[in-house]
C-alpha positions as CSV (number, residue, x, y, z in Angstrom):
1,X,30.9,28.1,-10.5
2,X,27.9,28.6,-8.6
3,X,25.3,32.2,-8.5
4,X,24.4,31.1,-5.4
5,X,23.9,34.6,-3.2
6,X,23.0,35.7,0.8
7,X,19.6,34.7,1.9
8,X,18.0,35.5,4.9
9,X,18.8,37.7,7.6
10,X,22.4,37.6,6.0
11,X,24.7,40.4,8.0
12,X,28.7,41.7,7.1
13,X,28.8,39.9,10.8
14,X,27.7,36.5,9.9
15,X,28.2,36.1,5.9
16,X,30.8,37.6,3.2
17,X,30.1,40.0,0.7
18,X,27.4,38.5,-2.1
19,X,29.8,37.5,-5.1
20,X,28.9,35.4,-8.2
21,X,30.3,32.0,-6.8
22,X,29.8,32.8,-2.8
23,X,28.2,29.9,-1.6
24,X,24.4,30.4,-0.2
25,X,24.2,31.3,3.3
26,X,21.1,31.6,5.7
27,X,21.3,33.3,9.1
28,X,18.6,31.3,10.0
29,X,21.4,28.3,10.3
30,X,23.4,30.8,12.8
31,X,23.1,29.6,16.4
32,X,22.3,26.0,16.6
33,X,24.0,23.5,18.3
34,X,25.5,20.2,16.2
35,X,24.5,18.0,19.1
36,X,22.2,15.5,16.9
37,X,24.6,12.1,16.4
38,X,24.0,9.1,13.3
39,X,21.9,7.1,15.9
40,X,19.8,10.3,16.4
41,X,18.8,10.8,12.7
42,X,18.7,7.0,12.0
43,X,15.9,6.9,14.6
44,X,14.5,10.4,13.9
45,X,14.0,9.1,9.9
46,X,12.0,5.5,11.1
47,X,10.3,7.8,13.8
48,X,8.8,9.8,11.0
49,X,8.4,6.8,8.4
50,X,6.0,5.2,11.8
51,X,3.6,7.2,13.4
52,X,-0.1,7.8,14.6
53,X,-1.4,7.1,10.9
54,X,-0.2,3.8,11.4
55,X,-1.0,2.9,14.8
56,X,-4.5,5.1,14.9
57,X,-5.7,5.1,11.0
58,X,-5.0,1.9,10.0
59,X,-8.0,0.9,11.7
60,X,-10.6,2.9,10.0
61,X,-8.9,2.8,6.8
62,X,-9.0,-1.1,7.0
63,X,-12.3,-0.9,7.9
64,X,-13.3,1.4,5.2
65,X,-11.1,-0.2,2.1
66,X,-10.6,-3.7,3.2
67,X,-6.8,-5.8,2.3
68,X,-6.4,-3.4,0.0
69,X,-5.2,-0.8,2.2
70,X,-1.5,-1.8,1.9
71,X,-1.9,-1.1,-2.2
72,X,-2.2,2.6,-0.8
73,X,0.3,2.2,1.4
74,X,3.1,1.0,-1.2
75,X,1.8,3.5,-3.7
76,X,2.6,6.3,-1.0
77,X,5.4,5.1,0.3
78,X,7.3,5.0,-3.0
79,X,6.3,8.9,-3.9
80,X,7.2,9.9,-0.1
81,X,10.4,8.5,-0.4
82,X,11.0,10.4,-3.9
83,X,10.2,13.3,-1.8
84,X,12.4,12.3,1.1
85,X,15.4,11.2,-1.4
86,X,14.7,14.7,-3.4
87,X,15.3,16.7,-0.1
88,X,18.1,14.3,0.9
89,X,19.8,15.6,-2.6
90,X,19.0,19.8,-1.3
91,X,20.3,18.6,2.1
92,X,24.0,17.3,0.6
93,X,24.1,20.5,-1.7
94,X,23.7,22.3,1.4
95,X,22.2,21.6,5.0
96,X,20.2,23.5,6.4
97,X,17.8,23.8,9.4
98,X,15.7,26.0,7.3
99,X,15.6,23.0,5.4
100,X,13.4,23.4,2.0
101,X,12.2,26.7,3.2
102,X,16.1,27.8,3.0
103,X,15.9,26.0,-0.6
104,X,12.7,27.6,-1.9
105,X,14.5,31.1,-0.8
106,X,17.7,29.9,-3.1
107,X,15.9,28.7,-6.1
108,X,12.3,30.7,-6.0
109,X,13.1,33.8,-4.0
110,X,11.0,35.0,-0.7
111,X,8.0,34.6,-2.3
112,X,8.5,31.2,-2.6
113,X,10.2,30.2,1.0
114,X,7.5,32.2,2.3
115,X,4.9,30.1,0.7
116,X,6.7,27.0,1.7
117,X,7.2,28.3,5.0
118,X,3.6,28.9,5.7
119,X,2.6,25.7,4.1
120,X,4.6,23.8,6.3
121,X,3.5,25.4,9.5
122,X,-0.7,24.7,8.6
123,X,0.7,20.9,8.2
124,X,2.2,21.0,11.6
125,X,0.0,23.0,13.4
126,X,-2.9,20.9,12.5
127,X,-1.2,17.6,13.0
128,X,0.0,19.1,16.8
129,X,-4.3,18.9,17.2
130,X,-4.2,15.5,15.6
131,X,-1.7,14.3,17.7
132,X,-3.0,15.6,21.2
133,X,-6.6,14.2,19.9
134,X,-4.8,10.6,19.6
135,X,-2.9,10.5,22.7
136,X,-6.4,11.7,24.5
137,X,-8.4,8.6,23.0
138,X,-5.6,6.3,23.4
139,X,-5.6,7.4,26.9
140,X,-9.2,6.8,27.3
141,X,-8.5,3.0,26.8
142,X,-7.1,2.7,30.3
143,X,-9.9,2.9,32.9
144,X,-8.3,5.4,34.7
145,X,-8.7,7.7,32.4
146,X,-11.9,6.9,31.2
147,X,-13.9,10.0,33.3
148,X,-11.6,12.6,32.3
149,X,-12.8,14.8,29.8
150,X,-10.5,14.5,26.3
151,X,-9.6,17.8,26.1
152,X,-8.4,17.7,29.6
153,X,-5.8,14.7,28.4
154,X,-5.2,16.6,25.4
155,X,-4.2,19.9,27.2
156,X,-1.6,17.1,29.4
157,X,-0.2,15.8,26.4
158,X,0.5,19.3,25.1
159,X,2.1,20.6,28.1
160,X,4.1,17.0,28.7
161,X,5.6,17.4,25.2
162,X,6.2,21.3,25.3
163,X,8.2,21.7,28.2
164,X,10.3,18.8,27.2
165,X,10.9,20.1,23.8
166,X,11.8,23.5,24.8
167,X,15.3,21.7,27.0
168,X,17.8,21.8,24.2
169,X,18.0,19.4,20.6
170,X,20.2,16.9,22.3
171,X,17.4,16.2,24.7
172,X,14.9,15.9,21.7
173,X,17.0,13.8,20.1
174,X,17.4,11.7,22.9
175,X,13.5,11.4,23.4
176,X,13.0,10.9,19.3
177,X,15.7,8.2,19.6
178,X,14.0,6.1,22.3
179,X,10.4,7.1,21.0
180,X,11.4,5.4,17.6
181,X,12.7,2.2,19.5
182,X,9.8,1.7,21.3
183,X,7.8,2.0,18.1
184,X,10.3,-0.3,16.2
185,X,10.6,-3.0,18.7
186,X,6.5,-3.2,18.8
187,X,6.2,-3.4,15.1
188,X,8.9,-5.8,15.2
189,X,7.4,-7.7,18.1
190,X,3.7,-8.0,16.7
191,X,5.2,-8.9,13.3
192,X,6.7,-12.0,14.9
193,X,3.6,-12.7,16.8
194,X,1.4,-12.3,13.7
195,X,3.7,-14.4,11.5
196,X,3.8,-17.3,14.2
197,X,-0.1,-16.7,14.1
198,X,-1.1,-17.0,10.5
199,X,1.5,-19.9,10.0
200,X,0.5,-21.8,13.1
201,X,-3.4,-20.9,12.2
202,X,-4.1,-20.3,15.8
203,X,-7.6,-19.4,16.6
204,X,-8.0,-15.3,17.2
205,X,-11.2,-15.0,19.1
206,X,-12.9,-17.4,17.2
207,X,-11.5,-17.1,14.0
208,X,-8.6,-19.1,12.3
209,X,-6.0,-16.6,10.2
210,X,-4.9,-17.2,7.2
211,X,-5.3,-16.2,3.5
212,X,-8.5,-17.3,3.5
213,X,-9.6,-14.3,5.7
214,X,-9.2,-12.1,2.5
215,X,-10.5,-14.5,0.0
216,X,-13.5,-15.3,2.3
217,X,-14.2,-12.3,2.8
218,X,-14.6,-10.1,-0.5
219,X,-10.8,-10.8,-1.8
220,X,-8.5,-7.5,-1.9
221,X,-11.2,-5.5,-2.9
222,X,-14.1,-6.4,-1.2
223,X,-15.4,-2.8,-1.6
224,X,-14.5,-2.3,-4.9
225,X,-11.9,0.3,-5.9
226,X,-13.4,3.7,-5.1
227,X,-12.8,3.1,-1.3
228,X,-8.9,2.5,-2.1
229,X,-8.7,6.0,-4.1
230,X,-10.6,7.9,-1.2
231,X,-8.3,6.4,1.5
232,X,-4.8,7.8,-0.1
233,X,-5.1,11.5,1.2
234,X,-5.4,9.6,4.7
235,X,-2.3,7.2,3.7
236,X,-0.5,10.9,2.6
237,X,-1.1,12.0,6.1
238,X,0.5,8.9,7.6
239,X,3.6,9.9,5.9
240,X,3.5,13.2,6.9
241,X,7.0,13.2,9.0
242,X,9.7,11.9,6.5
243,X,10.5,15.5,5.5
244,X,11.9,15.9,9.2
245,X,15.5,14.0,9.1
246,X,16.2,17.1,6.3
247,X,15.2,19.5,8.8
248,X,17.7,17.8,11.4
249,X,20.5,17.8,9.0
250,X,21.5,21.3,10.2
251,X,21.7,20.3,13.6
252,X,24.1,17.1,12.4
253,X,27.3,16.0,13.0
254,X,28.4,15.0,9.5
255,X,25.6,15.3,7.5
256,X,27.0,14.4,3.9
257,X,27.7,11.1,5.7
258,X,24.5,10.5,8.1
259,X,21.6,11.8,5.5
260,X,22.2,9.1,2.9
261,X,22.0,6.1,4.9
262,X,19.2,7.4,7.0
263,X,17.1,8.0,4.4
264,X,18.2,5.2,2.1
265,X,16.3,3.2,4.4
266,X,13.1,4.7,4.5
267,X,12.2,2.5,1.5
268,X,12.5,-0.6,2.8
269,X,11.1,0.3,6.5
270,X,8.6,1.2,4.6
271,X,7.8,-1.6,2.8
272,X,8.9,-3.7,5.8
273,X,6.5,-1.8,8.6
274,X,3.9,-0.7,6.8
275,X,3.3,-2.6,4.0
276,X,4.0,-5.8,5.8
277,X,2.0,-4.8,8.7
278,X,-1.1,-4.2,7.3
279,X,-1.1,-7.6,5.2
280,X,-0.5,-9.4,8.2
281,X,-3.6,-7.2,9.7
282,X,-5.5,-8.6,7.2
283,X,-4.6,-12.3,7.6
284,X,-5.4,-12.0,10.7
285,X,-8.9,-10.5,11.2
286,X,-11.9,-10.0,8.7
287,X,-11.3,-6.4,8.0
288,X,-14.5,-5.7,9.5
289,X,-13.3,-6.3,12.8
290,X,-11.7,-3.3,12.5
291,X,-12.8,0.4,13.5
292,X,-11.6,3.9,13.5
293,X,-11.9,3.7,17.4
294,X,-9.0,1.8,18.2
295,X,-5.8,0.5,16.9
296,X,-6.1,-2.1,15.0
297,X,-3.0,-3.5,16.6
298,X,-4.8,-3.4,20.2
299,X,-8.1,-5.1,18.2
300,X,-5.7,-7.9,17.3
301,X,-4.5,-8.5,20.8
302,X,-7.9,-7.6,22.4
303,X,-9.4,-10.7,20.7
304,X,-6.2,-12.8,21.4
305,X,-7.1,-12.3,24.8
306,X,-3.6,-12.1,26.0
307,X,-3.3,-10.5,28.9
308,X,-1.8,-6.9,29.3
309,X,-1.3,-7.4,25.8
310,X,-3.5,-4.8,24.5
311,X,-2.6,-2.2,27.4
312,X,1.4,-2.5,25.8
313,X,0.3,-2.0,22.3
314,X,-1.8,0.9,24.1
315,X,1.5,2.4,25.3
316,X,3.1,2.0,22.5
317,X,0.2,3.9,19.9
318,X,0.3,6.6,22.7
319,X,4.2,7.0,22.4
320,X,3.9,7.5,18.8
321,X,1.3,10.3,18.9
322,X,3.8,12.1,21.6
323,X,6.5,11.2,19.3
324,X,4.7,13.3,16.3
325,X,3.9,15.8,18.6
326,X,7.5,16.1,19.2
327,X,8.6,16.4,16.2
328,X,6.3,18.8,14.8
329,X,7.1,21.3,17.7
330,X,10.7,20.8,16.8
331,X,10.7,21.2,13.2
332,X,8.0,24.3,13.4
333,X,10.3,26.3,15.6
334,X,13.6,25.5,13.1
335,X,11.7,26.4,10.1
336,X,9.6,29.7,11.9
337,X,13.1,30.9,12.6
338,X,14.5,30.8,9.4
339,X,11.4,32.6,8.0
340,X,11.8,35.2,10.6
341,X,15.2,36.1,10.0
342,X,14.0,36.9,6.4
343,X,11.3,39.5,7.7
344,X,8.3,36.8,6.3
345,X,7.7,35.1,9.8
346,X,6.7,36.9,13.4
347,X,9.9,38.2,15.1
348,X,9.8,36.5,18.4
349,X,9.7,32.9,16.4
350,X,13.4,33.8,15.9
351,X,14.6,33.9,19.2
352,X,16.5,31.1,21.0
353,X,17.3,30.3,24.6
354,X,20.2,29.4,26.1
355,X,20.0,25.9,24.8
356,X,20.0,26.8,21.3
357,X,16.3,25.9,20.9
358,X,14.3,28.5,18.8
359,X,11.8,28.5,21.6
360,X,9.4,31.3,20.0
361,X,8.6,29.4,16.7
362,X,7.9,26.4,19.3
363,X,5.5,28.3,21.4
364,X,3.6,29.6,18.1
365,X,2.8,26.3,17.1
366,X,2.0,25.4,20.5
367,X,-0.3,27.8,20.8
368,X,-2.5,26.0,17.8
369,X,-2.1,23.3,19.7
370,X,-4.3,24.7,22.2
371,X,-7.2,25.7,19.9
372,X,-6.8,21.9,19.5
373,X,-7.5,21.0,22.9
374,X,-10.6,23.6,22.6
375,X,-11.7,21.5,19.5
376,X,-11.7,18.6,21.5
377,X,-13.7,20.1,23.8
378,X,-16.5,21.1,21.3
379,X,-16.6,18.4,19.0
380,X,-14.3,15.4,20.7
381,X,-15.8,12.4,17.8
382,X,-15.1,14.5,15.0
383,X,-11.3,16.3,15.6
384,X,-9.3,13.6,14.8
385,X,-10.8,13.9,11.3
386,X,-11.7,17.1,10.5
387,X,-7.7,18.3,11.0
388,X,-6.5,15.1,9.9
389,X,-7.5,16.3,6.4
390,X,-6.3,19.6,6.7
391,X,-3.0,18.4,7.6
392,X,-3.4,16.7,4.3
393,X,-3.7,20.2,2.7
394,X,-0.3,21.4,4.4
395,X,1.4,18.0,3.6
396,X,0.4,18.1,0.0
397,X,1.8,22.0,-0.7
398,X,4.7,20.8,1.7
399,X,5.7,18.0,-0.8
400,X,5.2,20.3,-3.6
401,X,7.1,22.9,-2.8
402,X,9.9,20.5,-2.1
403,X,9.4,19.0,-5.2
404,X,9.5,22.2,-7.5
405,X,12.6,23.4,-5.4
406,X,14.2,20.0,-6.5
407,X,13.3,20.8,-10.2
408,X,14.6,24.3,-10.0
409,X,17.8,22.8,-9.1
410,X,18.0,20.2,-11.2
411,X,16.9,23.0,-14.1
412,X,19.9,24.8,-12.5
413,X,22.5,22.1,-12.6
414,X,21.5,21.7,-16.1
415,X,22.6,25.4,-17.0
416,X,25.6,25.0,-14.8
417,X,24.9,27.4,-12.2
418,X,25.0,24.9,-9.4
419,X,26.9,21.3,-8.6
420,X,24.1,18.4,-7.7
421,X,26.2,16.2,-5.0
422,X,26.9,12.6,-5.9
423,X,23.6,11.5,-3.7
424,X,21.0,12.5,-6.4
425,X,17.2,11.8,-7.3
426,X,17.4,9.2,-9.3
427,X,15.2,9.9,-12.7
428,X,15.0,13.5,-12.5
429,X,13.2,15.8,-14.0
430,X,10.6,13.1,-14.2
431,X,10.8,11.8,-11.1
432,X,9.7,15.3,-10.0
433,X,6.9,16.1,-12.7
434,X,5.1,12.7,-11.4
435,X,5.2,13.0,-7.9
436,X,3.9,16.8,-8.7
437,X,0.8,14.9,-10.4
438,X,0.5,12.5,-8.0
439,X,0.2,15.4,-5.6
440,X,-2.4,16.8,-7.7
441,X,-4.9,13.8,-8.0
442,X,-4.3,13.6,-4.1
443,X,-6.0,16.6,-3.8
444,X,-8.7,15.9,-6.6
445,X,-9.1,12.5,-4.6
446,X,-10.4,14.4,-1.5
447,X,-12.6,16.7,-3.3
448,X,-13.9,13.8,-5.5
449,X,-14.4,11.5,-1.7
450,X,-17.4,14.4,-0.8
451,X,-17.8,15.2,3.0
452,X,-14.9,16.6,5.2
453,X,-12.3,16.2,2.6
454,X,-14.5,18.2,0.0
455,X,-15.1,20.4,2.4
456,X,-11.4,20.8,3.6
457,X,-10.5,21.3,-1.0
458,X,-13.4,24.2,-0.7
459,X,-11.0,25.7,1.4
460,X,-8.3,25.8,-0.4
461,X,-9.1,29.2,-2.1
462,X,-9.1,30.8,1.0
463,X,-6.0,29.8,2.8
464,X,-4.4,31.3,-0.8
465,X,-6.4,34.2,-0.3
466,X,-4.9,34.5,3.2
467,X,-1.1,33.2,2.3
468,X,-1.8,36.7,-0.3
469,X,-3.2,39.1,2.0
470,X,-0.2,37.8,4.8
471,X,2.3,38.4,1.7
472,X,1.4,42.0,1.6
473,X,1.3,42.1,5.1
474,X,5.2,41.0,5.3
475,X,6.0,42.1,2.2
476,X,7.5,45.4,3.0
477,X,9.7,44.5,6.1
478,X,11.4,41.4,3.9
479,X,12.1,43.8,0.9
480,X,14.0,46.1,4.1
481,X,15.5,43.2,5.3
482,X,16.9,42.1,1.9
483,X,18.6,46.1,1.1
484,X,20.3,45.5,4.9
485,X,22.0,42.7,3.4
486,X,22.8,43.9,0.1
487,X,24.4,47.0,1.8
C-alpha cells in the first residue's frame, strides 16, 4: 500500500491519524466549493493553451524570427503538454487545489512545496503586470482611449478583474468559460478568413498571399537560426497557463473523468491554434509587416481594410489579456492558501469568504499587480518586456518543479510505495529528464540572447538568495505546524 502521510495544516478535525497506507491529505483542499462543471475545465484548459502571447507576441516575435516562429511554437507546445499531461497524471493520483504545490509537499517535503509555491507566485505575479500592460495598449487602439495615460487603463483592468474574481469560483468559471469562447470562435473565425485568403490569393493591402510570401522573402529562416533560439523563452511564456486546469481539478465535479479529456486536447489545439495560426500569418503578410506594437491579427485586418474588422480582433486580444489576468488571480489565491495552511505562506492568504474564494492569497497577488500599474507609469515602452521575461523565470522553475514531482512519483511507483492511475505520462522517466533539459537550455537561451533576458538570468542568484533567507524566515512556524499535526 501506499506511505502516503498528512500534509499541511492537517488537524484530528479534518484528517485521520497518519498511518503507513492513509492516503495524503492537505487542509489546504478543506473549504472549497465543487462548483466548476466539464464545460468549465474544457474551456479553462483552451483558455490557458490561447492567451496574450498569442494574440500580443506573435507580432514581435514574427517580426524578429520570421516563418519560423511556428518551429518554436511546435517545439513548445509538445514539452508544455508533457508538462500538462505529467500534472494531469498527479491530478488523477490525487486532486488537489494545492495542485503541484500539494505534490512537491508529498514527494519532496516543505522545502520543496515551498519552493514550488513561491516559484509559482513570481510567475503569476509578474504575468498579472504583463497582462494589465496588454489590455492598457490594446486599449490604446481605440481613439477613445488614446489620451488616457496607460497606467490609468492598467489600474481599470486590475480593479475590473479583481472584484470579479473575488464573487465565488462558479462565477470565474463562468467568465473563463465565455472568455475561452470568445478567443476560440476568433481564432476559428480568422482561420477561415485567412484560409479563403491564401487559397483565393486575394490582394491584402497590396500584396497577394501565398507561399511565395515566405519563399520571397528569406524562406523559413530569413534571419538565420539564432533568432528562432532567442525567441523560445518568449514562446515558453505564451504557454504559461496550461498548468491551470490541474489547479481547477480540486474545485471539480468528477475530476478522474473531466482532467483527461481536457487536457488530452491541449495537443491538438495546440497544434491547431497556434501552430496553424502563425503559418497562416505568414502566408499572409511579409513578416516584416509585423511589429511588437500590435497584434499581428489586427495588422492582418488593418491592411484588409475591412471595416470594424480590426476593432473586433481588438476586443478579442483585450479579452484574452483579462482572461490571463483572471486566471492568475485565481490560481495565486488556491495555491497561497495551501502554502499558508503549512506555515510557509502569509496567514491572511488562507482565509476565504463566504463564497469559498481564498480572497487573501488573491489580494496578495493583486497587490503586485499594482506595482505593475506604477511600472507602467515609469517606463510604459519597456513593461511588457522587462516582466514578460521574468515570468519566464517563474514559468521555467514552475515546470520544473512539476516535472521533478512527476519523477519522484514515478521513482515511487517503481518501489511500490504509491499506485500511478491508468492516465499516465507516457515515456517516463525520460519523458521527465528531457523536458528538465529542455527547461535548462530555456534558461541558457535567455542568458545566451544578451539584453533583458541576460539581465533577467543575472538575477537568478538573487531570487535563490531570497527564496533561502524567506526559508529561514518560515522555517520555524512550518516545523510548529508539522508537530500540531503529528500530535
Amino acid at each position: 500500500m501506499s506511505d502516503r502521510t498528512l500534509s499541511a495544516g492537517s488537524t484530528p478535525d479534518t484528517a485521520a491519524p497518519a498511518r503507513p497506507d492513509a492516503p495524503h491529505v492537505d487542509a489546504g483542499d478543506v473549504g472549497y466549493s465543487k462548483d466548476l462543471k466539464s464545460r468549465h475545465v474544457s474551456m479553462i484548459a483552451i483558455g490557458g493553451a490561447i492567451g496574450t502571447g498569442l494574440f500580443l507576441g506573435a507580432g514581435g516575435r514574427l517580426a524578429g524570427a520570421g516563418p519560423s516562429l511556428a518551429i518554436a511554437y511546435a517545439v513548445c507546445g509538445v514539452f508544455a503538454f508533457f508538462v500538462v499531461r505529467a500534472l494531469g497524471e498527479l491530478v488523477l493520483y490525487r486532486p488537489s487545489s494545492g495542485a503541484f504545490v500539494s505534490y512537491a509537499r508529498e514527494f519532496m517535503g516543505e522545502k520543496g512545496a515551498y519552493t514550488a509555491g513561491w516559484l509559482y507566485f513570481l510567475n503569476w505575479s509578474t504575468t498579472a503586470i504583463a497582462d494589465i500592460t496588454a489590455a492598457a495598449t490594446y486599449a490604446h487602439f481605440w481613439s477613445m482611449f488614446s489620451d488616457i495615460d496607460q497606467w490609468i487603463l492598467a489600474l481599470i483592468a486590475l480593479s475590473v478583474v479583481l472584484a470579479a474574481n473575488l464573487i465565488s469560483v462558479k462565477y470565474f468559471g463562468e467568465m473563463e468559460f465565455w472568455f475561452a469562447i470568445v478567443k476560440v470562435a476568433a481564432l476559428v473565425i480568422f482561420m477561415g478568413i485567412g484560409i479563403f485568403l491564401v487559397a483565393t490569393s486575394h490582394d491584402i493591402g497590396g500584396h497577394t498571399p501565398g507561399l511565395h510570401t515566405i519563399t520571397d522573402n528569406g524562406g523559413i529562416f530569413p534571419l538565420g537560426m539564432l533568432p528562432l533560439l532567442l525567441v523560445i523563452q518568449g514562446v515558453v511564456f505564451a504557454y504559461a497557463s496550461v498548468e491551470l486546469c490541474g489547479v481547477a481539478a480540486g474545485e471539480t465535479e468528477n475530476p478522474e473523468k473531466v482532467m483527461p479529456r481536457a487536457i488530452n486536447s491541449i495537443m491538438w489545439r495546440v497544434g491547431l491554434f497556434y501552430v496553424g495560426s502563425v503559418v497562416l500569418l505568414a502566408l499572409l503578410l511579409p513578416y516584416t509587416a509585423y511589429s511588437a506594437d500590435q497584434s499581428p491579427f489586427v495588422t492582418v485586418f488593418d491592411k484588409l481594410g475591412v471595416g470594424g474588422a480590426s476593432h473586433v480582433m481588438n476586443f478579442v486580444v483585450l479579452t484574452a489579456a483579462l482572461s490571463s489576468l483572471n486566471s492568475g488571480l485565481y490560481s495565486t489565491g488556491r495555491i497561497l492558501r495551501s502554502m499558508a495552511m503549512a506555515g510557509s505562506a502569509p496567514k491572511f492568504t488562507a482565509l476565504m469568504n463566504r463564497g469559498q474564494v481564498p480572497y487573501g492569497g488573491i489580494l496578495l497577488t493583486a497587490g503586485f499587480g499594482v506595482l505593475g500599474v506604477g511600472l507602467n507609469y515609469l517606463m510604459p515602452g519597456e513593461a511588457f518586456e522587462l516582466v514578460l521575461n521574468f515570468a519566464s523565470i517563474g514559468i521555467i522553475g514552475t515546470w520544473g518543479m512539476i516535472m521533478l514531482c512527476s519523477l519522484v512519483f514515478w521513482w515511487r511507483a517503481k518501489e511500490g510505495k504509491v499506485a500511478r492511475p491508468a492516465y499516465r505520462l507516457p515515456w517516463a522517466p525520460y519523458t521527465q529528464i528531457v523536458t528538465l533539459l529542455f527547461l535548462a537550455s530555456v534558461l541558457f537561451l535567455m542568458w545566451w540572447g544578451g539584453g533583458v533576458g541576460r539581465t533577467t538570468v543575472a538575477c537568478v542568484p538573487l531570487i535563490a538568495a531570497l527564496l533561502v533567507g524567506g526559508w529561514f524566515v518560515v522555517r520555524k512556524r512550518v516545523a510548529a505546524l508539522s508537530a500540531t499535526r503529528q500530535d
